[in-house]
Each structure stands twice: as structure tokens, then as C-alpha cells.
Biopython code that builds the backbone (N, CA, C, O; Angstrom):
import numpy as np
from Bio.PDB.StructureBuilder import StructureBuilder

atoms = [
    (1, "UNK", "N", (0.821, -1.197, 0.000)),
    (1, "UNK", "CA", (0.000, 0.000, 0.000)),
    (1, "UNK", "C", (0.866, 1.263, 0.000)),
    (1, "UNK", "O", (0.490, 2.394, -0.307)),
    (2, "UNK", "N", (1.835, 0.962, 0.314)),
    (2, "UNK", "CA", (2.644, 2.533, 0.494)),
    (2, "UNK", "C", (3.646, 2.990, -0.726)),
    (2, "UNK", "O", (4.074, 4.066, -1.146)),
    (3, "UNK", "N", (3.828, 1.291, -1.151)),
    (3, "UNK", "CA", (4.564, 1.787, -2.579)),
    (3, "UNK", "C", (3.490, 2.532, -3.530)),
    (3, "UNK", "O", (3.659, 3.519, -4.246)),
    (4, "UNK", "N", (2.545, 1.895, -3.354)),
    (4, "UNK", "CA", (1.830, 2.452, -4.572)),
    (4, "UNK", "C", (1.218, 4.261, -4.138)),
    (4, "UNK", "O", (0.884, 5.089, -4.986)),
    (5, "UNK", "N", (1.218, 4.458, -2.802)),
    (5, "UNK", "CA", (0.821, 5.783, -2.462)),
    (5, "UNK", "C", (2.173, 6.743, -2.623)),
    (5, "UNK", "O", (2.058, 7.931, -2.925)),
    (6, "UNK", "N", (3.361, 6.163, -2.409)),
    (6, "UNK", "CA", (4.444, 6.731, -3.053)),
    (6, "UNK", "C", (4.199, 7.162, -4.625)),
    (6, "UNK", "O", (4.047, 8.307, -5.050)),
    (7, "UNK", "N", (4.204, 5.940, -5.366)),
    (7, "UNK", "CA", (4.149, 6.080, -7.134)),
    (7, "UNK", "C", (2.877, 7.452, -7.356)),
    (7, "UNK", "O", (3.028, 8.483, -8.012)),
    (8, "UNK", "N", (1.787, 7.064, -6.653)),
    (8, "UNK", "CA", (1.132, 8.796, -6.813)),
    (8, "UNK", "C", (1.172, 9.787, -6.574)),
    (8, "UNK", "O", (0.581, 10.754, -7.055)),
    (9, "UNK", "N", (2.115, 9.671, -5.528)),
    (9, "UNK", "CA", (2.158, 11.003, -4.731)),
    (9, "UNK", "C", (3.149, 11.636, -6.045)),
    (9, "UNK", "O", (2.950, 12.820, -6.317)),
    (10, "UNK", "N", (4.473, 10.695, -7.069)),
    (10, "UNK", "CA", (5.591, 10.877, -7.926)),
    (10, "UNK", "C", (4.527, 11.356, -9.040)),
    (10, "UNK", "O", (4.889, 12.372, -9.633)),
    (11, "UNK", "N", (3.318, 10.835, -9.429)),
    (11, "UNK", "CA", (2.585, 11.377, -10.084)),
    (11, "UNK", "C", (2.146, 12.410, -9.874)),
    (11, "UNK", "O", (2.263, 13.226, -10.788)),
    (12, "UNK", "N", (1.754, 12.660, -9.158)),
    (12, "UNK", "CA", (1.319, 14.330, -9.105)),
    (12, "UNK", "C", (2.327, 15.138, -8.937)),
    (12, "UNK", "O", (2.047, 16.301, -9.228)),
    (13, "UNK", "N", (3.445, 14.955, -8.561)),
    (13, "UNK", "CA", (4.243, 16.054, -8.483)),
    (13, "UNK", "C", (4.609, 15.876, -9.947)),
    (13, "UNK", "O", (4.087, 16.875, -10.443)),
    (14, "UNK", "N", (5.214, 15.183, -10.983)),
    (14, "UNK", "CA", (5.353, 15.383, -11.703)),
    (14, "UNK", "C", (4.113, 16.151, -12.846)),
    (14, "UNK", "O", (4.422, 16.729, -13.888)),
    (15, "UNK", "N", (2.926, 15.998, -12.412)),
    (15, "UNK", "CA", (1.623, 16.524, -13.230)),
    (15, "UNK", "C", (1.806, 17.556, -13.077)),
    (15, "UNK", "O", (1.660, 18.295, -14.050)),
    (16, "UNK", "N", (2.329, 18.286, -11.433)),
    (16, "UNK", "CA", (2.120, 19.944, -10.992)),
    (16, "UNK", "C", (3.730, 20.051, -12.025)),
    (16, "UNK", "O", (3.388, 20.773, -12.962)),
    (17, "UNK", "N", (4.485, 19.861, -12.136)),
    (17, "UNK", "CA", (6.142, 20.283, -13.232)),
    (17, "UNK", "C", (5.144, 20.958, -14.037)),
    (17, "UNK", "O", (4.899, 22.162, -14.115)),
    (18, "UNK", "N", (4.289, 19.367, -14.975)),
    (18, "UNK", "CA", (4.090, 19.615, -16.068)),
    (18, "UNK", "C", (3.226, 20.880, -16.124)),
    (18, "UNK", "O", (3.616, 21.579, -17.059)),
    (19, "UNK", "N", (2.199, 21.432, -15.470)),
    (19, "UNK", "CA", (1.594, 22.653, -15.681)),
    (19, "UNK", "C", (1.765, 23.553, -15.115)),
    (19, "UNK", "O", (0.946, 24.466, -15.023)),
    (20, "UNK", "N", (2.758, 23.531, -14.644)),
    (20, "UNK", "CA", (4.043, 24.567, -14.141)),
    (20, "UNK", "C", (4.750, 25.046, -15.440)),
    (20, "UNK", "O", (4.890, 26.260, -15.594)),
    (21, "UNK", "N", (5.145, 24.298, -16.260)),
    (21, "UNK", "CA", (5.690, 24.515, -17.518)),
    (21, "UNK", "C", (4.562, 24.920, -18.538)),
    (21, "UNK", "O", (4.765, 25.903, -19.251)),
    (22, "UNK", "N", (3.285, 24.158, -18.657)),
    (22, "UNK", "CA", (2.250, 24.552, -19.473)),
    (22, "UNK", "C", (1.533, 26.003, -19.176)),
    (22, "UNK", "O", (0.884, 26.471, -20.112)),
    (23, "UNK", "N", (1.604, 26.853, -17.793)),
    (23, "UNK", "CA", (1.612, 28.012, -17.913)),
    (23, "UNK", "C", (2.441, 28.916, -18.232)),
    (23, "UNK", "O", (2.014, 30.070, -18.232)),
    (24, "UNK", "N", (3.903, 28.663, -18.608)),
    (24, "UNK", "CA", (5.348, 29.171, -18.547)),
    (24, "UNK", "C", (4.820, 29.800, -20.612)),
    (24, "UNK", "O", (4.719, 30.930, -21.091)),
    (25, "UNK", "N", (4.609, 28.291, -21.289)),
    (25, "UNK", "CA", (4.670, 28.140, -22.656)),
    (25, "UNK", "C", (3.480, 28.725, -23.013)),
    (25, "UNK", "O", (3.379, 28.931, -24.222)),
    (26, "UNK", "N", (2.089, 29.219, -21.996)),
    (26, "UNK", "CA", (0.801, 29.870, -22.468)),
    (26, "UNK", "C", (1.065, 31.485, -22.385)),
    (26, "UNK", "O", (0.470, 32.363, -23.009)),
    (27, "UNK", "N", (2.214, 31.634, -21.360)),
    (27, "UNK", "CA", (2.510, 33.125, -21.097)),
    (27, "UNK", "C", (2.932, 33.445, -22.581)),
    (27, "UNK", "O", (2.498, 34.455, -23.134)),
    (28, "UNK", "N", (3.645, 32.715, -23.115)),
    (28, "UNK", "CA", (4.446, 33.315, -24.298)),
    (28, "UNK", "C", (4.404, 32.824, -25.201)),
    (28, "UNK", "O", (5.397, 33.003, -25.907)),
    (29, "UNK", "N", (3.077, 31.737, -25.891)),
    (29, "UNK", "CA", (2.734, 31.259, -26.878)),
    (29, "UNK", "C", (0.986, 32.183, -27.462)),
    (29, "UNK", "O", (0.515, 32.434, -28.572)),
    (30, "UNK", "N", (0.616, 32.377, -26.354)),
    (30, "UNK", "CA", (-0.825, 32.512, -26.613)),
    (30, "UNK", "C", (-0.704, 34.365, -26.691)),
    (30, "UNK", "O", (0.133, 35.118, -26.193)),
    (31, "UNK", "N", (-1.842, 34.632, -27.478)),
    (31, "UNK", "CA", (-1.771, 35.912, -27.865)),
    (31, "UNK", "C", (-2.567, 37.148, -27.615)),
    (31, "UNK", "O", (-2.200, 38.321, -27.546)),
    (32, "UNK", "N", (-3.853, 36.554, -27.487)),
    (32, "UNK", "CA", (-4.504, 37.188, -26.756)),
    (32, "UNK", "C", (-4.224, 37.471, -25.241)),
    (32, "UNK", "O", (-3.839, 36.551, -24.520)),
    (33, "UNK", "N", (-4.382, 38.528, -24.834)),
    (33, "UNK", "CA", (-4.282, 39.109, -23.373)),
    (33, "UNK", "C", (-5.280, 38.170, -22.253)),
    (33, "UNK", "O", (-4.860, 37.459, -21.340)),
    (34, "UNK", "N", (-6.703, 38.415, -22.636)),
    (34, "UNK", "CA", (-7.417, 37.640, -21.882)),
    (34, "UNK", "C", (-7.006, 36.383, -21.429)),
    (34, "UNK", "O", (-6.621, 35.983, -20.331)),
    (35, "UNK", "N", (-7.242, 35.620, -22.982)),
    (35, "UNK", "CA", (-7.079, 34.140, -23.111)),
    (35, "UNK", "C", (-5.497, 33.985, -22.385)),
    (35, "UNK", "O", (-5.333, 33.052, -21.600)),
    (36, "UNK", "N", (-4.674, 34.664, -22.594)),
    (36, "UNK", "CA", (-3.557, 33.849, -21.865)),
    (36, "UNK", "C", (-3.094, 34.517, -20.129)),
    (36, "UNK", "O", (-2.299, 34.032, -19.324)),
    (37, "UNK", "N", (-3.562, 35.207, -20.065)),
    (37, "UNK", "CA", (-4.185, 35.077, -18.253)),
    (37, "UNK", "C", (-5.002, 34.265, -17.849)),
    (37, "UNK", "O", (-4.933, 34.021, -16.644)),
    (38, "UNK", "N", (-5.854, 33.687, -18.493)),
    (38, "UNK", "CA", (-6.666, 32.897, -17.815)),
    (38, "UNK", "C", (-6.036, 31.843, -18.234)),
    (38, "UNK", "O", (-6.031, 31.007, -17.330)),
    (39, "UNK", "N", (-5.515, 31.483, -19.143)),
    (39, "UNK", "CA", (-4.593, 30.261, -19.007)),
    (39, "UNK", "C", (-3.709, 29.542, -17.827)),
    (39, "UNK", "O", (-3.553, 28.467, -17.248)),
    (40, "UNK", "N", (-3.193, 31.033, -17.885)),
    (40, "UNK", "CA", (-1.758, 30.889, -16.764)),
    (40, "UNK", "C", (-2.394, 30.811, -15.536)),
    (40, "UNK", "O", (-1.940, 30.102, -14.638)),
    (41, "UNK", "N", (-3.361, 31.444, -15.415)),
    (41, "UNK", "CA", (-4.179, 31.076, -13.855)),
    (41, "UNK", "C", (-4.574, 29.941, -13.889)),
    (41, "UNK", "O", (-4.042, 29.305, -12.979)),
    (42, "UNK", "N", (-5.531, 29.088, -14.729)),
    (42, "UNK", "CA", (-5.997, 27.855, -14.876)),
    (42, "UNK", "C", (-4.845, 26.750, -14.496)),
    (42, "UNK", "O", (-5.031, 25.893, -13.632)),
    (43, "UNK", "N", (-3.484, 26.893, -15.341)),
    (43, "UNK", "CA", (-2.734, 26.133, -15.067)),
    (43, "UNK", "C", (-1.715, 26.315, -14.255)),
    (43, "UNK", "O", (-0.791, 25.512, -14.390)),
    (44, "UNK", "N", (-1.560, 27.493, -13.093)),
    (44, "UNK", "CA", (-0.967, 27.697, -11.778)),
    (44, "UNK", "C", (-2.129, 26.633, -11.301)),
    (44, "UNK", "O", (-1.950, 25.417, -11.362)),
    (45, "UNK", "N", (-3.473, 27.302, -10.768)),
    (45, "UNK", "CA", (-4.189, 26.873, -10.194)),
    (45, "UNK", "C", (-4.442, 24.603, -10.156)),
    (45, "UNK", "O", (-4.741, 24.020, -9.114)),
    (46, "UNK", "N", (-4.249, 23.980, -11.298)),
    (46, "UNK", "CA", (-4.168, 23.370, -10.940)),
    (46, "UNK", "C", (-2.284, 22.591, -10.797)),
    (46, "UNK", "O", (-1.952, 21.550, -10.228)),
    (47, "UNK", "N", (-1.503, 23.487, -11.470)),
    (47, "UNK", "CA", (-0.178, 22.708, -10.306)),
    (47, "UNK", "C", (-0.202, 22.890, -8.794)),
    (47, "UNK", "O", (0.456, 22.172, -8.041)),
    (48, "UNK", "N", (-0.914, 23.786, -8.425)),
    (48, "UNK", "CA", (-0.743, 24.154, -7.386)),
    (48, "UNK", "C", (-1.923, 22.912, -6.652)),
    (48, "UNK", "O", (-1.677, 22.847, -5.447)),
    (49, "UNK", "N", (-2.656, 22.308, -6.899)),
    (49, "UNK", "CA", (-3.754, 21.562, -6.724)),
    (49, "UNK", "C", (-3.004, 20.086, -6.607)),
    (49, "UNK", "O", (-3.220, 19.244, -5.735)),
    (50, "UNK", "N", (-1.952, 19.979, -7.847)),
    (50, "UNK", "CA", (-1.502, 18.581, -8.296)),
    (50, "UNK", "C", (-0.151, 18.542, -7.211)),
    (50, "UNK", "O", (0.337, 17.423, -7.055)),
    (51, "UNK", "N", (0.604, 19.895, -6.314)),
    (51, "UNK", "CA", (1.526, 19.730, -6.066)),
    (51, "UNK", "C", (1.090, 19.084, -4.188)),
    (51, "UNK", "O", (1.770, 18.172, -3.717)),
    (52, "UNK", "N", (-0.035, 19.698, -3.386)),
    (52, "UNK", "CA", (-0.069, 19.695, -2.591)),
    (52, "UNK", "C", (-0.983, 18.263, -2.393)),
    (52, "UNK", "O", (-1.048, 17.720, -1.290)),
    (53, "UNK", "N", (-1.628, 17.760, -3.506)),
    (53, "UNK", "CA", (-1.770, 16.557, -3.461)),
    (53, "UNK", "C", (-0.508, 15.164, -3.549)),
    (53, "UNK", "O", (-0.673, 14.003, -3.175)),
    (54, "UNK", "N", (0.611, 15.726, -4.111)),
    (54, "UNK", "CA", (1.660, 14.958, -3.695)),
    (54, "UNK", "C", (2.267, 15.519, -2.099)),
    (54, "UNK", "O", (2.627, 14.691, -1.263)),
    (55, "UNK", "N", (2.293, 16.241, -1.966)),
    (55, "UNK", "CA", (2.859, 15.935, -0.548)),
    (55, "UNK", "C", (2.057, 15.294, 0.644)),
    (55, "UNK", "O", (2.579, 15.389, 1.755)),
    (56, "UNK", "N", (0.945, 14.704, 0.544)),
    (56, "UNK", "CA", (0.325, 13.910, 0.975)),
    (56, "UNK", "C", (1.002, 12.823, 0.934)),
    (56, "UNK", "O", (1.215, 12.435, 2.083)),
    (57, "UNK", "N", (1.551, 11.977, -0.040)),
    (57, "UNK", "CA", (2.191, 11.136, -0.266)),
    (57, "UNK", "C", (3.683, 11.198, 0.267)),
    (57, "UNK", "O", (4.006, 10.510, 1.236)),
    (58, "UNK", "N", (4.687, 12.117, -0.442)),
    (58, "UNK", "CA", (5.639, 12.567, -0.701)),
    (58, "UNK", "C", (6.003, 14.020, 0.834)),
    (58, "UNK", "O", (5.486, 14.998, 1.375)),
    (59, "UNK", "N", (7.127, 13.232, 0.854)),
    (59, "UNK", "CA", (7.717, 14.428, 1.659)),
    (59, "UNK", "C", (8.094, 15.734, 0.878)),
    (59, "UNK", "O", (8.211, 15.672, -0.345)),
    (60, "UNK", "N", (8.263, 16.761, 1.461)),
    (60, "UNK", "CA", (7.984, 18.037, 0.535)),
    (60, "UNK", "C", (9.508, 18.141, 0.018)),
    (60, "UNK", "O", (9.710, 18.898, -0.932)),
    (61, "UNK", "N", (10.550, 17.465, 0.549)),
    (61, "UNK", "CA", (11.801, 17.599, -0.390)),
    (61, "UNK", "C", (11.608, 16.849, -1.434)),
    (61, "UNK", "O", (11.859, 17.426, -2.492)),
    (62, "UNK", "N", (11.184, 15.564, -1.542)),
    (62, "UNK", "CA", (11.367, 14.566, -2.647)),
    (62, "UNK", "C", (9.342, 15.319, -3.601)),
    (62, "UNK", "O", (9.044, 14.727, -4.639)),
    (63, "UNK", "N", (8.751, 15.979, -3.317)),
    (63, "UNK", "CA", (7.683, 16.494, -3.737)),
    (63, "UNK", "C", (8.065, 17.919, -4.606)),
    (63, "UNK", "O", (7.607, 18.074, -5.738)),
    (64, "UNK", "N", (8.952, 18.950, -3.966)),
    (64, "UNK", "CA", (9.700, 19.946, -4.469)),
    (64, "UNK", "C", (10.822, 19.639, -5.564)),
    (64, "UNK", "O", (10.939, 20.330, -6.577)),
    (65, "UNK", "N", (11.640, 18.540, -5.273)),
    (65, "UNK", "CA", (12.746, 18.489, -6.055)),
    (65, "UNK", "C", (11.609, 17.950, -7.356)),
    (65, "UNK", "O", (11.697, 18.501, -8.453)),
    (66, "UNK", "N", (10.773, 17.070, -7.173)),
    (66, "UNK", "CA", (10.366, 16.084, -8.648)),
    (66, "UNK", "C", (9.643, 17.376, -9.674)),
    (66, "UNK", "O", (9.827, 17.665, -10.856)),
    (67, "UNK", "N", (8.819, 17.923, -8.680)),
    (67, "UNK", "CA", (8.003, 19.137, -9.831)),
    (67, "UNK", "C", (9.141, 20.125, -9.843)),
    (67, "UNK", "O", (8.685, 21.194, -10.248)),
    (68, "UNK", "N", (10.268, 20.215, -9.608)),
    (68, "UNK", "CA", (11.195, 21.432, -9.978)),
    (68, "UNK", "C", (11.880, 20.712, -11.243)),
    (68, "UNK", "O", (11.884, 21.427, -12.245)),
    (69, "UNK", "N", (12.451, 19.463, -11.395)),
    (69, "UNK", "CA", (12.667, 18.816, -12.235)),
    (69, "UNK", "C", (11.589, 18.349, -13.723)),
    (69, "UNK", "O", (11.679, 18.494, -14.942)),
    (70, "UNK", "N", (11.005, 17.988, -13.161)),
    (70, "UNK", "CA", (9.565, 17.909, -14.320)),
    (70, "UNK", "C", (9.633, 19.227, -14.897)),
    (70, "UNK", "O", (10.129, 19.445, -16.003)),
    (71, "UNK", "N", (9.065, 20.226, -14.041)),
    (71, "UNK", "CA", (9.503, 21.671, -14.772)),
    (71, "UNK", "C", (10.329, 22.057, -15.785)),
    (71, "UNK", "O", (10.145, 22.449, -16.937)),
    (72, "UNK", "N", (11.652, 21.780, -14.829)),
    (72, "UNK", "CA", (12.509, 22.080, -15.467)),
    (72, "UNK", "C", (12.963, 21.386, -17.556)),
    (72, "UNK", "O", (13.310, 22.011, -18.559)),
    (73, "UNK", "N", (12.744, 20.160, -17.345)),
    (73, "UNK", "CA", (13.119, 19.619, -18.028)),
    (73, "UNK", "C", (11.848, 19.532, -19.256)),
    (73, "UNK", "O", (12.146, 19.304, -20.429)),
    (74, "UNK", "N", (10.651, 19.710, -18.886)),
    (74, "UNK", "CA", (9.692, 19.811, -20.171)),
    (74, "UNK", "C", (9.175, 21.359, -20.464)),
    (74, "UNK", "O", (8.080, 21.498, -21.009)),
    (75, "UNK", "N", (9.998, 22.575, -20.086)),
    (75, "UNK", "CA", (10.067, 23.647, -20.006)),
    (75, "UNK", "C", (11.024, 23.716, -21.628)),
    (75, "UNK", "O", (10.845, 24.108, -22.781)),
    (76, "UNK", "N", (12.105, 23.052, -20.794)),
    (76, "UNK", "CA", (13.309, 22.563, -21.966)),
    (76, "UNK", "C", (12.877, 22.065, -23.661)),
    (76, "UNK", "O", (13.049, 22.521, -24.791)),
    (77, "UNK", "N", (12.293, 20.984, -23.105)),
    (77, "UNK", "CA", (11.623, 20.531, -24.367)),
    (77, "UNK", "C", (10.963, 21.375, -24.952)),
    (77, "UNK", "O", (11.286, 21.827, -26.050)),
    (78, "UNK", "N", (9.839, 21.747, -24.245)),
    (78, "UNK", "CA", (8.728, 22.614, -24.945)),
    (78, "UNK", "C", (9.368, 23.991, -25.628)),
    (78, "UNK", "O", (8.649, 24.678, -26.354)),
    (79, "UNK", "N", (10.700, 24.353, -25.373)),
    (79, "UNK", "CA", (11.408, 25.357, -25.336)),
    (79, "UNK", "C", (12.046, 24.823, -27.017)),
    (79, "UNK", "O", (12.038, 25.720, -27.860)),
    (80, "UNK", "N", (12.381, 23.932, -27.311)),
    (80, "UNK", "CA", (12.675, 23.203, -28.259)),
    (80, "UNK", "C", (12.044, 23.049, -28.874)),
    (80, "UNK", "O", (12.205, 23.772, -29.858)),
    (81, "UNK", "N", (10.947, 22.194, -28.960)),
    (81, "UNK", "CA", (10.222, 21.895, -30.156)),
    (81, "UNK", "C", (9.365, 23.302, -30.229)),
    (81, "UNK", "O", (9.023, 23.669, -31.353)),
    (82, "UNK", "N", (9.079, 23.932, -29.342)),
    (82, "UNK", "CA", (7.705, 25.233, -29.964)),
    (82, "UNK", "C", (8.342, 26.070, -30.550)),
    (82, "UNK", "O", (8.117, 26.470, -31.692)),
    (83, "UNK", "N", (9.719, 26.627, -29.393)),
    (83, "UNK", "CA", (10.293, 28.069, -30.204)),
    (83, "UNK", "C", (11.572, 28.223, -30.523)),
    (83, "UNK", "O", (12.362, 29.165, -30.461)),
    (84, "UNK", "N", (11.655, 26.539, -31.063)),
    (84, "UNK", "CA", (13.042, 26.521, -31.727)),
    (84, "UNK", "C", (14.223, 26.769, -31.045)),
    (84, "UNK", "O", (15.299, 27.043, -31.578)),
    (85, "UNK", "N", (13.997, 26.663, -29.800)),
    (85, "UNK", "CA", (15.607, 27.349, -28.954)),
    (85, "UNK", "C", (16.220, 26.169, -28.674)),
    (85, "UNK", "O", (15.696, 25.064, -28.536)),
    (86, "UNK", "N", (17.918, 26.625, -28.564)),
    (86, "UNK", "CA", (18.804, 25.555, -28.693)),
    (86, "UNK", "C", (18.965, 24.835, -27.277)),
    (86, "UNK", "O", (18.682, 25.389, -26.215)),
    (87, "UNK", "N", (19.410, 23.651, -27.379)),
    (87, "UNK", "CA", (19.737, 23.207, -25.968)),
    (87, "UNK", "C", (21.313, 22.527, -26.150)),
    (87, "UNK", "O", (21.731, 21.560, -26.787)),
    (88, "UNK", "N", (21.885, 23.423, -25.359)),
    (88, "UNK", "CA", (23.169, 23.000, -25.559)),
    (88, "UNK", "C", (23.831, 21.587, -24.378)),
    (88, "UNK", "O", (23.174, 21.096, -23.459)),
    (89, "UNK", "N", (24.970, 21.278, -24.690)),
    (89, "UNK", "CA", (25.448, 20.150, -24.165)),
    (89, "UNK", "C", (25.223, 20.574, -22.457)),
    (89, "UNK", "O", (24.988, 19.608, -21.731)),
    (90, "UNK", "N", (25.278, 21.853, -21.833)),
    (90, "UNK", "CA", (25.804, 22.120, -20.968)),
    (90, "UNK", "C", (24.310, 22.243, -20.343)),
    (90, "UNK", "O", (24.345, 22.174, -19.114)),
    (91, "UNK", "N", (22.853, 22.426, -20.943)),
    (91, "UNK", "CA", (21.750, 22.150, -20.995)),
    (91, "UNK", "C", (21.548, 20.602, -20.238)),
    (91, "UNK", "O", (21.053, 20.459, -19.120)),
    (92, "UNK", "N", (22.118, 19.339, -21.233)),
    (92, "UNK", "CA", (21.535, 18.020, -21.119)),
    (92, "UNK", "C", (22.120, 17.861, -19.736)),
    (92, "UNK", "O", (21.490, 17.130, -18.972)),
    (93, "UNK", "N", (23.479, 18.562, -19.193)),
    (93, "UNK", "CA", (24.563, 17.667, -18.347)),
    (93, "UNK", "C", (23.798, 18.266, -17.292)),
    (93, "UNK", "O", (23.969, 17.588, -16.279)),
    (94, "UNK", "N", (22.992, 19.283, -17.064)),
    (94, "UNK", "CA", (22.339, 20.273, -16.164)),
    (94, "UNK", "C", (20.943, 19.424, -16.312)),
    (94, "UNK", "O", (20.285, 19.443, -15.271)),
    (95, "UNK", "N", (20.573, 18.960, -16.987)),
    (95, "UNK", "CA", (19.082, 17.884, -17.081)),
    (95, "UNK", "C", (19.722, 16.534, -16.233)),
    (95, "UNK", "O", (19.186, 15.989, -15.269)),
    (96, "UNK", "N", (20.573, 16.287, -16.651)),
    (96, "UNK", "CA", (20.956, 15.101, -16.000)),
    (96, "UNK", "C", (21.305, 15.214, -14.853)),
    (96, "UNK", "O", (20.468, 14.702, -14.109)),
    (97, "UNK", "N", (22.213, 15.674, -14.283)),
    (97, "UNK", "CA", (22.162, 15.865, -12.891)),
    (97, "UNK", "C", (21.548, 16.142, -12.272)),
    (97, "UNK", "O", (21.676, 15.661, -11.146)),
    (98, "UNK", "N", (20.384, 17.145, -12.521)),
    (98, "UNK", "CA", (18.866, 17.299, -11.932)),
    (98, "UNK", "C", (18.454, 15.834, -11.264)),
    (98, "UNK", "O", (18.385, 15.384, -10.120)),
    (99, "UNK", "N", (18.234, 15.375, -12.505)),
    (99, "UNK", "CA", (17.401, 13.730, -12.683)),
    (99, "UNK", "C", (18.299, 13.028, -11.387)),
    (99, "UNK", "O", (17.827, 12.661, -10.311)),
    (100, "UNK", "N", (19.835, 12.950, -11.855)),
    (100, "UNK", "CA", (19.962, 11.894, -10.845)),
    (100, "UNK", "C", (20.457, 12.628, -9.512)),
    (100, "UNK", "O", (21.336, 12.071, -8.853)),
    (101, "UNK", "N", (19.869, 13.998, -9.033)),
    (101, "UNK", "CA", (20.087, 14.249, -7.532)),
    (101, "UNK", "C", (18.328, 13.681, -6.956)),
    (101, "UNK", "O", (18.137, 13.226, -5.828)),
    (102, "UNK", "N", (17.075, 13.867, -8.147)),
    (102, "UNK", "CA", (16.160, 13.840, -7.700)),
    (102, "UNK", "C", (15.844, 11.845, -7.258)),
    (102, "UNK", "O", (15.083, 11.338, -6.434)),
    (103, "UNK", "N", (17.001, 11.094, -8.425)),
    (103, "UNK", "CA", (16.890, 9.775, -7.519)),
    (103, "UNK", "C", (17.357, 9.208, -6.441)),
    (103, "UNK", "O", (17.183, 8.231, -5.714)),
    (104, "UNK", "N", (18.295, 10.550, -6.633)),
    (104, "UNK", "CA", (19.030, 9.869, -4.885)),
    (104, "UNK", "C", (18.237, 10.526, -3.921)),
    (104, "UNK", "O", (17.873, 9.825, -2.977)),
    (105, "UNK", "N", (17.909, 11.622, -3.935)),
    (105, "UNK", "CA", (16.647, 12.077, -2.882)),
    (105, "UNK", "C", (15.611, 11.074, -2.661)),
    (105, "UNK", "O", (15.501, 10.589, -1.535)),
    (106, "UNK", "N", (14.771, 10.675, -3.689)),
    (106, "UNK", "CA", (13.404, 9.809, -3.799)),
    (106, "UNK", "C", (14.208, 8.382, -2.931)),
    (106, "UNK", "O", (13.804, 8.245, -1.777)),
    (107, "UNK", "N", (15.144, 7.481, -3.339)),
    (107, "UNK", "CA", (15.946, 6.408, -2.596)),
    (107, "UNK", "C", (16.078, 7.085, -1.317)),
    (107, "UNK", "O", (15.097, 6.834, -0.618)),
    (108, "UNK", "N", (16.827, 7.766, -0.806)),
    (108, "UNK", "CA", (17.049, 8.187, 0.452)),
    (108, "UNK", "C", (16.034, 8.038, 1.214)),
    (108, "UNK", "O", (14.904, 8.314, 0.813)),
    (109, "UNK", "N", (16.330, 7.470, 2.722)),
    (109, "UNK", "CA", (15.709, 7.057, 3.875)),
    (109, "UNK", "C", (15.269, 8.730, 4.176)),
    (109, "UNK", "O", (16.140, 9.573, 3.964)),
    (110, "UNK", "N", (14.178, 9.091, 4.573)),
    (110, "UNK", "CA", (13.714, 10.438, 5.279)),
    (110, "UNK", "C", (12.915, 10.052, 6.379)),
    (110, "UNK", "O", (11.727, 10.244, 6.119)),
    (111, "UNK", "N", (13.028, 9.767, 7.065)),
    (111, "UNK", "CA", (11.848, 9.631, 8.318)),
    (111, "UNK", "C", (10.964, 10.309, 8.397)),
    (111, "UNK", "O", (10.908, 11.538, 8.423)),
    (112, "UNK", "N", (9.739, 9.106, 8.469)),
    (112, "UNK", "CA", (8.647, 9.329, 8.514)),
    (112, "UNK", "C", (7.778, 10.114, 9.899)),
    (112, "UNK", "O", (7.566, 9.324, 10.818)),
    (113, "UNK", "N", (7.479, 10.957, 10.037)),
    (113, "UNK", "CA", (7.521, 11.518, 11.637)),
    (113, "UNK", "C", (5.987, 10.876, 11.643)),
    (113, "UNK", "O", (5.257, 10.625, 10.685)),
    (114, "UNK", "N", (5.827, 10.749, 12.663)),
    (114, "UNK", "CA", (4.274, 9.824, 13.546)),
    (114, "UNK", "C", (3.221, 11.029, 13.706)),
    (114, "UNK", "O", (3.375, 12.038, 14.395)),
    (115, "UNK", "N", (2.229, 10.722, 12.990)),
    (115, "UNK", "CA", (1.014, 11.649, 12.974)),
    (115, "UNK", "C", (0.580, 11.477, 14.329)),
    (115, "UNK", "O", (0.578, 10.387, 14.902)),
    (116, "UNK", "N", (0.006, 13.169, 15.121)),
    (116, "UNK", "CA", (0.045, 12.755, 16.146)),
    (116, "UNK", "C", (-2.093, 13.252, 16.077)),
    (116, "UNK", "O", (-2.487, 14.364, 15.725)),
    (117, "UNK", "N", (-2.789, 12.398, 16.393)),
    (117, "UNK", "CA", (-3.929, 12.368, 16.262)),
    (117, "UNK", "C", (-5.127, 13.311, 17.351)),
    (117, "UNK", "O", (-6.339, 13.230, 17.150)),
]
sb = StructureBuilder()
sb.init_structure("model")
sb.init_model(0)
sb.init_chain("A")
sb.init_seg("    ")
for serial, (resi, resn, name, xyz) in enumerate(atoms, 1):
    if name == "N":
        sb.init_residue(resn, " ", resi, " ")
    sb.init_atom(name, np.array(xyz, "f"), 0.0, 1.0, " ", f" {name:<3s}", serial, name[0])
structure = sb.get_structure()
């Protein structure tokens, strides 16, 4: 039961990255004024929904590092394929080390503190 409340809690933080980044790419894809405020609110509003539902699961370091990473890295992409910008070597080695500080965090023992009722 706890692995699998782990694996969701990794899901939602990674869902809140992703529309963390999907308001980043509405600020500066979309053209209208209206329409892309209410975008960017729509999709704050639910990372912000998807992030605090992982820390239910997820301790808020291994909950912070995954949606800063998710962010980070499909920010990147989306940065790539929409508006053509380059990603240099010094880009991937900065993606990668992201990735593998966020697996040694997620592995790492954190104690669980005792809900006190």
C-alpha cells in the first residue's frame, strides 16, 4: 500500500512540473491578453492543486525536487520543439544531474515523523 501511495504522490508532483511549464509556454505562446491570463491562472491553479496533493504522499523535499525537475526539463523541451531554442550540451549535463540528484533524494531514507492524532 505505500509503494503504490508513493508512485502517486511521484505522479502528481510530476503533473504539478508539467503545468508549471504549461503556464510558462501559455505566457508566451498565446496571444490574446485575456485568453492567456486565464490560461496561466488555470494552469498555476491546478499545479498548485496537483503539487499539494503529492505531498500527501511525498515528503515536501522529494515532492519539491520532482516538480522542480519535471519543470525544469519539459520547459526545456517545450522550449525546443515550440520556439526553436537551442539546448546545448551544458543544458543536457544540467538535465541530467537534476534527474539523478532527484533519484538519490526519492531512494534516500527520510523519516517518517508519527502523525500525532
Amino acid at each position: 500500500m505505500e509503494g503504490t501511495r508513493k508512485r502517486q504522490g511521484y505522479v502528481w508532483a510530476v503533473s504539478a512540473g508539467i503545468n508549471a511549464a504549461l503556464a510558462a509556454i501559455a505566457a508566451k505562446f498565446i496571444t490574446s491578453q485575456l485568453f492567456k491570463y486565464a490560461l496561466v491562472v488555470a494552469f498555476n491553479v491546478i499545479m498548485w492543486g496537483c503539487y499539494v496533493s503529492s505531498l500527501k504522499a511525498l515528503s515536501s523535499l522529494q515532492a519539491t525536487v520532482t516538480n522542480f525537475a519535471t519543470n525544469f526539463i519539459s520547459s526545456g523541451v517545450a522550449g525546443y520543439l515550440l520556439f526553436n531554442e537551442t539546448l546545448s550540451a551544458q543544458w543536457f549535463a544540467g538535465a541530467l544531474l537534476i534527474v539523478i540528484g532527484v533519484v538519490i533524494l526519492s531512494k534516500s531514507s527520510i523519516e517518517q515523523k508519527a502523525s500525532v492524532d
